[in-house]
C-alpha positions in Angstrom: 0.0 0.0 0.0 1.4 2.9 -1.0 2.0 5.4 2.0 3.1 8.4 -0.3 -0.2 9.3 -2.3 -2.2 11.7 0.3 -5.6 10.0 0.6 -8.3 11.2 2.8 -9.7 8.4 3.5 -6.8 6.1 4.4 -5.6 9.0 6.5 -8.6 9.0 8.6 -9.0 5.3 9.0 -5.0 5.2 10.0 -5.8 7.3 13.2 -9.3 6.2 13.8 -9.1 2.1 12.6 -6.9 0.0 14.7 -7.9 -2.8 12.7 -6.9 -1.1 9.7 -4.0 0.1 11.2 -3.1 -3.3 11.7 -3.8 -4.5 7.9 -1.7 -1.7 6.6 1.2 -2.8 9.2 1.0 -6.6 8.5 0.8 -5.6 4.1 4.1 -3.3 4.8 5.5 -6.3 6.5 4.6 -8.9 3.7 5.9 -6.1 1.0 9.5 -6.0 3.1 9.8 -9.9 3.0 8.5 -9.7 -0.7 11.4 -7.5 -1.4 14.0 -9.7 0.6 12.9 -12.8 -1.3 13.2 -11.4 -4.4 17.0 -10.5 -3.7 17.5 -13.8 -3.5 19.3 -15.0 -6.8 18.8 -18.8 -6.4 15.5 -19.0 -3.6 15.1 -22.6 -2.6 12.1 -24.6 -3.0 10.8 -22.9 0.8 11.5 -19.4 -0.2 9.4 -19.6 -3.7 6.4 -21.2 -1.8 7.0 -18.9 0.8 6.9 -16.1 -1.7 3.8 -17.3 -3.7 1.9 -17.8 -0.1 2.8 -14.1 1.4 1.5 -12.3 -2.7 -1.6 -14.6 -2.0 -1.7 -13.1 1.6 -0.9 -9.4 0.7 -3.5 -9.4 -1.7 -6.4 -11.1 0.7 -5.1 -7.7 3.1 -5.1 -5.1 0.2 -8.7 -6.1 -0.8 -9.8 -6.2 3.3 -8.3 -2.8 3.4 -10.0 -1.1 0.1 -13.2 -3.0 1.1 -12.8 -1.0 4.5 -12.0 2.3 2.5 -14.7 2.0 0.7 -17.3 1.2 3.6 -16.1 4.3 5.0 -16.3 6.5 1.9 -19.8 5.6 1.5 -20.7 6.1 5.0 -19.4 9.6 5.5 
């Protein structure tokens, strides 16, 4: 998730949300160990399922988080 971009929304739920706070924490982590996996020049066979299972799990949280930007949008 991308930290940078002002958003409203995002911003509001990131001091209001602890839930979403701890979404947008646990997809940084999964983004971190992303990039440290894919430094890895030959990754053995439990570092590319490890990889494949944490973009499966990072993408689960991105959607959780949107869905929860978006039930806030509509609501206020």
């Amino acid at each position: 998730m991308d930290l940078s971009t002002p958003d409203p929304v995002r911003d509001e739920l990131l001091k209001s949300n602890a839930t979403f706070r701890d979404l947008v924490h646990q997809h940084q982590n999964y983004e971190k160990r992303l990039n440290e996996l894919a430094a890895i020049t030959f990754p053995s066979d439990d570092e590319q399922f490890e990889e494949s299972t944490l973009k499966k799990k990072k993408l689960m949280i991105k959607d959780e988080i949107h869905a929860i930007m978006n039930e806030y949008a509509t609501s206020h």
